[in-house]
C-alpha positions as CSV (number, residue, x, y, z in Angstrom):
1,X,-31.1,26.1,18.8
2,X,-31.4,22.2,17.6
3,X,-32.8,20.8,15.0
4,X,-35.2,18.0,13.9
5,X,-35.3,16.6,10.4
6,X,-39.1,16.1,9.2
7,X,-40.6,15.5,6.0
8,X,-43.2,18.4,5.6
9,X,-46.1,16.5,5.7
10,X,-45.1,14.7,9.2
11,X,-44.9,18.5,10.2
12,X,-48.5,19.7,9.1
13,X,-50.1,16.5,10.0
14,X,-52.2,17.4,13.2
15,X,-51.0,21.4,13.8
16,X,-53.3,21.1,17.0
17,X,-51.4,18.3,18.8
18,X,-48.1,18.2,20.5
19,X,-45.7,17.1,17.2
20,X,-44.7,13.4,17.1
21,X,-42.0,11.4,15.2
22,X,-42.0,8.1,14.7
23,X,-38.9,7.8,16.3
24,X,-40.5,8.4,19.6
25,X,-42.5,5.2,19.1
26,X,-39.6,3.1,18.0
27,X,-36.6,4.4,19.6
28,X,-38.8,6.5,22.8
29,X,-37.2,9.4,21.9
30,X,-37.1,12.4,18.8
31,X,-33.8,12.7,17.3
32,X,-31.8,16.4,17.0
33,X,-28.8,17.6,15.7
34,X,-27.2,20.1,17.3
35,X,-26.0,21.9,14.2
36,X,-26.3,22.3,10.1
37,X,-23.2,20.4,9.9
38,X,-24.4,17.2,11.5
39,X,-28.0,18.2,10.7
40,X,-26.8,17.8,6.8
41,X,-24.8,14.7,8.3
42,X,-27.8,13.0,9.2
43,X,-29.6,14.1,6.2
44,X,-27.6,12.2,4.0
45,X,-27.2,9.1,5.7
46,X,-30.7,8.4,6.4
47,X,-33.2,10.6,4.1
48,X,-31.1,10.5,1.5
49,X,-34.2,8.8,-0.6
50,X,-36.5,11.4,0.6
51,X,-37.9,12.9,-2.0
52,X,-39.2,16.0,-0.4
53,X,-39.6,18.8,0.6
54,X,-37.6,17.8,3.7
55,X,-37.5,19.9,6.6
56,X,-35.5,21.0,9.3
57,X,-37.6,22.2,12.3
58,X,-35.6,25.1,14.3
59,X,-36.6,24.2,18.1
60,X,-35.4,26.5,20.9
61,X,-34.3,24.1,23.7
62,X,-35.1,25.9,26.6
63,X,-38.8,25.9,25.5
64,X,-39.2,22.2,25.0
65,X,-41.0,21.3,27.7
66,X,-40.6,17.0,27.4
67,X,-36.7,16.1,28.8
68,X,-33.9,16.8,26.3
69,X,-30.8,14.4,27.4
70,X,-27.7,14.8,25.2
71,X,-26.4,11.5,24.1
72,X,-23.6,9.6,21.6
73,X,-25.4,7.9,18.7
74,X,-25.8,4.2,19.1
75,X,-23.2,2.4,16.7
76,X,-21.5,6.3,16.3
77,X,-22.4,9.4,14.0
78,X,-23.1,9.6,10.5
79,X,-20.2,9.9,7.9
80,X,-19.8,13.5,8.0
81,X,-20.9,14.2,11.4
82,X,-18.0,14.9,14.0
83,X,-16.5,11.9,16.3
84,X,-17.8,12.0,19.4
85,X,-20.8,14.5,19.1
86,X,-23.3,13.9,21.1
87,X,-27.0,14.6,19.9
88,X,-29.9,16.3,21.7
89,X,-32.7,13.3,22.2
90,X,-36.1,14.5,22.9
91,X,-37.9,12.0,25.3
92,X,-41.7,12.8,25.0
93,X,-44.2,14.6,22.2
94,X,-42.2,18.1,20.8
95,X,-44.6,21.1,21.8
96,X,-44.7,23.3,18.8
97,X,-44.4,26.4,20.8
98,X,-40.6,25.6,20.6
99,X,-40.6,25.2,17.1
100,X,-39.4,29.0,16.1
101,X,-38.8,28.2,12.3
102,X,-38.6,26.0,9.4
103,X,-36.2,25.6,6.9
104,X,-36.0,23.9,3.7
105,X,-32.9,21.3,3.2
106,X,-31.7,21.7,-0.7
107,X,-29.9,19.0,-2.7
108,X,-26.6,20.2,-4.7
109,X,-25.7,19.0,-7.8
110,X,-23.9,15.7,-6.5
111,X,-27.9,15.0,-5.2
112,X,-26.6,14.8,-1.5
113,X,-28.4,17.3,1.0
114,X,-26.3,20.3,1.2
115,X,-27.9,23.4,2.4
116,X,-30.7,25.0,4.3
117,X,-32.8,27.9,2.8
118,X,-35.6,29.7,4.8
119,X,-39.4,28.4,4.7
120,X,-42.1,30.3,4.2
């Protein structure tokens, strides 16, 4: 399983069409995380002023059907994230069909990102 970070309304915007970030326009690919750890990572370095819901999009890998490549962040990972992780990039439009759930990040008391609850 990997995860994608999405405000909800990116998600529900077309539910017809093959799912599109805009990451894949400015960088050419979707960015993952491979885990909640780094997932929350992420989260906090770059949505921290999201105000939400933000959501974290369960995608089974083996489904995706555009090329997932597993690469090092450019510059390095998040505070947070572990040195040296590498982070699934996927390099075309997501096909929802290997989107198998949704959950909802939650905000502790600090305000920082700090937990995923289920979606429904």
């Amino acid at each position: 399983m990997i995860y994608h970070l999405a405000p909800l309304d990116d998600w529900l915007r077309d539910p017809g069409r093959p799912y599109t970030a805009a990451s894949l326009l400015t960088d050419g690919f979707i960015h993952c995380s491979a885990d909640e750890p780094t997932l929350l990572a992420v989260a906090n370095a770059f949505f921290q002023d999201t105000p939400g819901p933000l959501m974290a999009l369960l995608i089974e890998e083996s489904l995706v059907e555009p090329m997932v490549k597993w690469e090092a962040a450019t510059g390095g990972p998040p505070p947070g994230a572990t040195p040296g992780v590498l982070f699934p990039h996927v390099y075309g439009r997501l096909n929802r069909t290997a989107v198998l759930g949704l959950e909802k990040l939650e905000r502790g008391p600090d305000g920082r990102w700090a937990a995923l609850t289920p979606w429904s």
